[in-house]
C-alpha positions as CSV (number, residue, x, y, z in Angstrom):
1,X,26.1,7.6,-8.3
2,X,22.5,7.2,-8.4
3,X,21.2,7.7,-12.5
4,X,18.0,9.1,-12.9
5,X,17.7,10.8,-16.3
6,X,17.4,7.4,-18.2
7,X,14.3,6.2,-18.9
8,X,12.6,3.8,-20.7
9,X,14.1,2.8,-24.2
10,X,12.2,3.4,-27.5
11,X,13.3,0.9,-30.7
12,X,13.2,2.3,-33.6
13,X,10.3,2.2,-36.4
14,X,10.1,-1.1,-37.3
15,X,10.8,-3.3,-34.6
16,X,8.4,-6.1,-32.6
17,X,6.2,-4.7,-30.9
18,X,6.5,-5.4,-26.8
19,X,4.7,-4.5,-23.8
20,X,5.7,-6.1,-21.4
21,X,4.6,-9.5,-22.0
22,X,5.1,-10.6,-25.6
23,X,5.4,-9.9,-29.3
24,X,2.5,-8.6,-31.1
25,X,0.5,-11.0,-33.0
26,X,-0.1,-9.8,-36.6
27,X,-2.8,-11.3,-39.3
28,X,-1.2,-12.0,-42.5
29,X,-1.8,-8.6,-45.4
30,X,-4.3,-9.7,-48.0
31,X,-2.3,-8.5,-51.6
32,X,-2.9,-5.3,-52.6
33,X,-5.2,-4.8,-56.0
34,X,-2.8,-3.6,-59.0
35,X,-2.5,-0.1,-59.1
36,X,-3.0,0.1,-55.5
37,X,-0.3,1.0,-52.9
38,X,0.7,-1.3,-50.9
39,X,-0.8,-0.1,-47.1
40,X,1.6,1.0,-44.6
41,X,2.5,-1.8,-41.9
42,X,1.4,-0.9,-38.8
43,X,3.1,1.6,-36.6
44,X,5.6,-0.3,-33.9
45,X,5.1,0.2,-30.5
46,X,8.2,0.4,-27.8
47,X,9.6,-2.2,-25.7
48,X,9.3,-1.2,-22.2
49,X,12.5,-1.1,-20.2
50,X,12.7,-0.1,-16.8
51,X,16.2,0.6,-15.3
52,X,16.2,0.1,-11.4
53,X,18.9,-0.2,-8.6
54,X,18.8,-1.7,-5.1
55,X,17.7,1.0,-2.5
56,X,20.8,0.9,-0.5
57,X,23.4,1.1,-3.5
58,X,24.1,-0.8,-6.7
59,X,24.5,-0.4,-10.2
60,X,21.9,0.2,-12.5
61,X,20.2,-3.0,-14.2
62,X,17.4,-2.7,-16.9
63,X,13.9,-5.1,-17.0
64,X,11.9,-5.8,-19.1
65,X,8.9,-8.2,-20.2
66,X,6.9,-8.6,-16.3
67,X,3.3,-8.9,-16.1
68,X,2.8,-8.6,-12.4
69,X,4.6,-7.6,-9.1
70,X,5.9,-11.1,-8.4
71,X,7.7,-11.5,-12.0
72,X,8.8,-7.8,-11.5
73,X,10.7,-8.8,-8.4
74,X,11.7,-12.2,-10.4
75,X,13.5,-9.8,-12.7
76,X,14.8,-7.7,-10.4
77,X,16.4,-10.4,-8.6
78,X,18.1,-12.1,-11.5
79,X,19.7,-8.9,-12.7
80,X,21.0,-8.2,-9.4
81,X,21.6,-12.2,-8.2
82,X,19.7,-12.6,-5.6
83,X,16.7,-14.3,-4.6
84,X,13.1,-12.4,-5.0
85,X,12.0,-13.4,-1.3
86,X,15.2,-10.8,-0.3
87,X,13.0,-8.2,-1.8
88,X,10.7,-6.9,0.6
89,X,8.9,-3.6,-1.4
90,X,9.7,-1.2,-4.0
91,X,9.9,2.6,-4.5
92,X,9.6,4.8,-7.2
93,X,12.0,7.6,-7.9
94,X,13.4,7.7,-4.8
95,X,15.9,5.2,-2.7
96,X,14.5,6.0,0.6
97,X,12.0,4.8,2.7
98,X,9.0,7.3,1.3
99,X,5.8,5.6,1.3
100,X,4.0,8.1,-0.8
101,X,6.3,6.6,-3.7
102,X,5.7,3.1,-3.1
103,X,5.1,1.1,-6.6
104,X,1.8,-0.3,-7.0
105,X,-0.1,-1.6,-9.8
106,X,0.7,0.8,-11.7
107,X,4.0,2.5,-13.3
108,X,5.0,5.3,-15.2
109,X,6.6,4.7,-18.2
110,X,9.7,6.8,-17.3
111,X,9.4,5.9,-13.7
112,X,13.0,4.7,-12.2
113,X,12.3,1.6,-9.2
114,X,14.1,0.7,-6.3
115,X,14.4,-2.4,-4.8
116,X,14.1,-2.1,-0.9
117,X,15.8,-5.9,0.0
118,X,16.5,-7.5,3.8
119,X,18.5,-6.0,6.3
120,X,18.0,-7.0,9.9
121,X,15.5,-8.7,12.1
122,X,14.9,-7.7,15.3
123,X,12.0,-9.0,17.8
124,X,10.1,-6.6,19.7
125,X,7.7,-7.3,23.1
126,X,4.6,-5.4,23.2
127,X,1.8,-4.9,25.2
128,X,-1.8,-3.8,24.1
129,X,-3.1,-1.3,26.5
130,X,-5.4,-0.3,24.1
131,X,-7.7,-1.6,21.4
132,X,-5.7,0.5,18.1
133,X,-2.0,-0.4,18.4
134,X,-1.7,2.4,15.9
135,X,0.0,0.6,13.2
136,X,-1.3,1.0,9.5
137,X,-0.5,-1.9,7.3
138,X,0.0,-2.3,3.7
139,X,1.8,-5.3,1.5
140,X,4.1,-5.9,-1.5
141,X,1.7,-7.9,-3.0
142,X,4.5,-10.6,-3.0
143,X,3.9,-11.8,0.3
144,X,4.9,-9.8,2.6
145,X,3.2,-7.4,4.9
146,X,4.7,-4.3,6.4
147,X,4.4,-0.6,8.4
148,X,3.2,2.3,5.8
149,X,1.9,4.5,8.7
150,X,2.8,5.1,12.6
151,X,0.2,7.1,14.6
152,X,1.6,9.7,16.8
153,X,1.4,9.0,20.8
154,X,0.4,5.4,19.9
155,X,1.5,2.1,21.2
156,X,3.8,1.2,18.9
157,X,5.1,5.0,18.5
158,X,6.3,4.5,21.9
159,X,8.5,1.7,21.0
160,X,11.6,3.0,19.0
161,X,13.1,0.4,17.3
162,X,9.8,-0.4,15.5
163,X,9.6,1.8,12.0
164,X,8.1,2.8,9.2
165,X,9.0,0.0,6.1
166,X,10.0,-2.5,8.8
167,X,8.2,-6.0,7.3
168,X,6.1,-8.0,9.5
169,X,7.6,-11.5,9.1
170,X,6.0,-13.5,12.5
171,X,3.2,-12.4,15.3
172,X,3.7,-14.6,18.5
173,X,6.5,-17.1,16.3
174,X,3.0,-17.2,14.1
175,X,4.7,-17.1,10.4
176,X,1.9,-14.3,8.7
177,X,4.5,-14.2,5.5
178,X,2.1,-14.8,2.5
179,X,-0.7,-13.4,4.5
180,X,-2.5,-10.4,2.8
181,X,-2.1,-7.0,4.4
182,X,-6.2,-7.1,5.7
183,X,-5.2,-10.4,7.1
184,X,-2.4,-9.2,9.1
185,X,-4.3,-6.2,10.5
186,X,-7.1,-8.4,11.5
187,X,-4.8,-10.6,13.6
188,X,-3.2,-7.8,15.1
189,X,-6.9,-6.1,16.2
190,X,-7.6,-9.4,17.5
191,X,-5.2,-10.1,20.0
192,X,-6.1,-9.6,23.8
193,X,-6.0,-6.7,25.5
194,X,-3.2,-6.1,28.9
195,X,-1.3,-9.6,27.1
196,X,2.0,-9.0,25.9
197,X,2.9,-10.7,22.0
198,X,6.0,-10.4,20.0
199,X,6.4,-9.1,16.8
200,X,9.4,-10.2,14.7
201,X,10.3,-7.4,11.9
202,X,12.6,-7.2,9.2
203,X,14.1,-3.7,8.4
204,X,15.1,-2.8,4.8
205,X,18.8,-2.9,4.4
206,X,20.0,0.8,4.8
207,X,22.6,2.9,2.7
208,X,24.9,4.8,5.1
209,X,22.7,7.9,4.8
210,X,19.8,6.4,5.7
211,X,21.5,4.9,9.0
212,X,19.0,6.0,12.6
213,X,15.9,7.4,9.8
214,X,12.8,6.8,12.0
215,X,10.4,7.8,9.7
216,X,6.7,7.9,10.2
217,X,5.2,8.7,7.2
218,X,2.5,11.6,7.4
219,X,-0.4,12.3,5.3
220,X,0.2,13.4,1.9
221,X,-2.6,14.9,-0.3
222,X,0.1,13.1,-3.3
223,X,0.2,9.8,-2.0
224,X,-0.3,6.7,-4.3
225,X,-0.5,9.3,-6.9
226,X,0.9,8.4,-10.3
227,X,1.8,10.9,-12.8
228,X,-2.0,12.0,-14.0
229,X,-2.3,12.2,-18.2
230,X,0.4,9.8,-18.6
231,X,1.0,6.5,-20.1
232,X,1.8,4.1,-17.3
233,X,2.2,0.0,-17.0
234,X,-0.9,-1.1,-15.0
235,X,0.7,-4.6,-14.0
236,X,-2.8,-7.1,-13.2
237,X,-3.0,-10.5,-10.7
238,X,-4.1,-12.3,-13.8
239,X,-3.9,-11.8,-17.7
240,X,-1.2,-9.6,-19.6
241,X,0.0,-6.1,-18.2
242,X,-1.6,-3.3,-20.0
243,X,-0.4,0.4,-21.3
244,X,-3.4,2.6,-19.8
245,X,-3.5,6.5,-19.1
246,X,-3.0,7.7,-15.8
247,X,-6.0,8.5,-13.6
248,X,-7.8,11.5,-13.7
249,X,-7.5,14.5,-10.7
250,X,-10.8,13.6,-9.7
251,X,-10.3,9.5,-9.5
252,X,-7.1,10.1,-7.7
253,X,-9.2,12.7,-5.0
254,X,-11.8,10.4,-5.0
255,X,-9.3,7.2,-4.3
256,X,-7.2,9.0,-1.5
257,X,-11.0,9.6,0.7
258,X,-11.2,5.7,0.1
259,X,-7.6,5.0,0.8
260,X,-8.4,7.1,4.2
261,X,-11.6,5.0,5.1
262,X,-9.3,1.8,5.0
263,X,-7.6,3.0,7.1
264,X,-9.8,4.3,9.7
265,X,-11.9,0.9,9.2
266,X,-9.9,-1.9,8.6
267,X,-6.0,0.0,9.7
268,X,-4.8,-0.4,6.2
269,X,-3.7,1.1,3.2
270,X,-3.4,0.1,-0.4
271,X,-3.8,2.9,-3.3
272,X,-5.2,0.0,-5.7
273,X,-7.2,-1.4,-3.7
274,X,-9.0,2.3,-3.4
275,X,-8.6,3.2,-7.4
276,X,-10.4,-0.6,-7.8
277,X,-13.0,0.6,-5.6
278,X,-13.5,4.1,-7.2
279,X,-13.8,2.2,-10.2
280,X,-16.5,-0.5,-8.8
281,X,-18.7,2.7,-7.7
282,X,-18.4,4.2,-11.2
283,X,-20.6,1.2,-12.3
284,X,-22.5,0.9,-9.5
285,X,-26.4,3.1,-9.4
286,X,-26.5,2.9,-5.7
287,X,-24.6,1.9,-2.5
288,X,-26.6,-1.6,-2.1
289,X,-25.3,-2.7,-5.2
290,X,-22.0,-1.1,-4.9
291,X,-22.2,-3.5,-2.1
292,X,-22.9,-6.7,-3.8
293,X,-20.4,-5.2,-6.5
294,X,-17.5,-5.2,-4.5
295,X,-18.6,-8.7,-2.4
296,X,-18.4,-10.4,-5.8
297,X,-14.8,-9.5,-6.2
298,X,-13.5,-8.1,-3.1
299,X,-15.6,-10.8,-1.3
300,X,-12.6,-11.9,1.0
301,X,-12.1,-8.8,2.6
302,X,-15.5,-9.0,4.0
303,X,-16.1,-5.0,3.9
304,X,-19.2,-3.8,6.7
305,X,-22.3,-2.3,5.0
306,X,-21.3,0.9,7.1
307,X,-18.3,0.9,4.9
308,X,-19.4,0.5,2.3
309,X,-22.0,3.3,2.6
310,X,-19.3,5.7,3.8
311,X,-17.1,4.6,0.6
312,X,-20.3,5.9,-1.6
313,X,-21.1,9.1,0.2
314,X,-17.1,9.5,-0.3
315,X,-17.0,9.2,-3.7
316,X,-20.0,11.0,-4.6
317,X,-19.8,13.6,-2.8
318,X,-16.5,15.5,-2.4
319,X,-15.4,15.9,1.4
320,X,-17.7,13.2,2.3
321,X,-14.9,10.8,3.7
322,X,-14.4,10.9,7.6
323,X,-11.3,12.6,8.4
């Protein structure tokens, strides 16, 4: 039986403040002048706990004190004894393969995860009669790439036993695990045309009513979205994980037209990526220095200045994305 009414724990008044990452450091009280009360310590902030199961059945475990998605996934795996490689992505709220709920960078603080872990590998032959294979890509930020999206009457529609979640683990006996998710869809565009190449793909292990899904994921106006006006764990590559409110309607809106021109650019998609953007542009006064902007931190995904351009019109103007 699957829980999901429990949420994150609250300590009572009093207790250490933790975030996530550590205790709360505290300057030592100067004494109070005589006659004067004595001020009032400072309010305690909750631990956050997280309970989470493995997508295809387990019991529930409860983590705690991660600061990014690979000690997440550390945690996981030592409450559930295995090892964090078996891991391939996680979901929120839901144990099925629904990539509008994949976890991100960011968590709500009553958000329940599942841990999608290794099932079955299975090679595939395929042949590029045309330039898109139709495949969108996206990553766990762990190192491993996998399929968020299938396009309908694509290549790779055509071939059934390829699906939505399956994790690319080798291109041609090429190893791409550890590659990012841009890297991977730039390899993939780059193969030859009329050439057959193998892909070797690793399913998610499946509970029994998830057995023959095929699922292709469709657009979603709600996807990537996390609850808006709520606290949420924004887990960061570097430095300690912070407690942040969620994004606004109009930074998700404004992400999802970016998240879109990823895709139709580059044949990826990654909801962080987009809200990192959004934010870039918010600091940027025009387009060319949104450019150098993003080329100063986002330098390695090598972004055209057509993008780029598109990416502005999108976010300051409403409906300006390509559909």
């Amino acid at each position: 039986m699957r829980q999901a009414g429990r949420r994150a724990r609250q300590p009572q008044e009093g207790s250490p403040m933790e975030n996530g990452v550590g205790q709360e450091l505290r300057a030592p009280q100067a004494p109070a002048a005589e006659g004067t009360p004595a001020p009032r310590p400072p309010r305690a902030r909750p631990r956050l706990v997280f309970h989470t199961q493995l997508a295809h059945g387990s019991p529930t475990g409860r983590i705690e004190g991660f600061t990014n998605v690979k000690e997440l996934y550390a945690k996981i795996a030592e409450v559930f004894s295995i090892s964090p490689t078996e891991i391939l992505f996680c979901t929120l709220n839901t144990h099925k393969v629904d990539m509008q709920k994949l976890l991100g960078g960011q968590i709500g603080l009553e958000d329940f995860i599942f841990a999608h872990v290794r099932g079955e590998t299975k090679e595939v032959e395929v042949t590029k009669t045309e330039d898109a294979l139709g495949l969108t890509i996206t990553d766990n930020g762990a190192g491993y790439a996998f399929i968020k999206r299938i396009k309908e009457g694509s290549i790779i529609n055509r071939i059934q036993t390829v699906c939505v979640g399956d994790s690319i683990e080798a291109i041609n006996d090429q190893t791409i695990v550890g590659c990012r998710h841009y890297e991977v869809a730039r390899m993939l565009r780059e193969l030859p045309r009329a050439q057959p190449f193998t892909l070797r793909l690793v399913q998610p292990k499946k509970a029994f009513d998830m057995i023959g899904q095929r699922t292709r994921g469709s657009k979603c106006p709600a996807e990537g979205r996390v609850a808006s006006g709520k606290e949420t764990l924004r887990l960061r590559a570097q430095g300690p994980a912070t407690l942040e409110q969620g994004p606004s309607p109009a930074e998700e809106d404004a992400a999802r037209r970016v998240d879109d021109l990823l895709e139709s650019y580059m044949g990826i998609r990654d909801s962080e990526l987009a809200s990192t953007m959004v934010a870039a542009a918010k600091e940027s006064p025009s387009a060319a220095q949104l450019a150098l902007d993003l080329d100063s931190v986002l330098g390695e995904f090598a972004f055209p200045q057509e993008f780029v351009a598109e990416v502005w019109a999108a976010i300051g103007q409403p409906g300006g994305a390509r559909e």
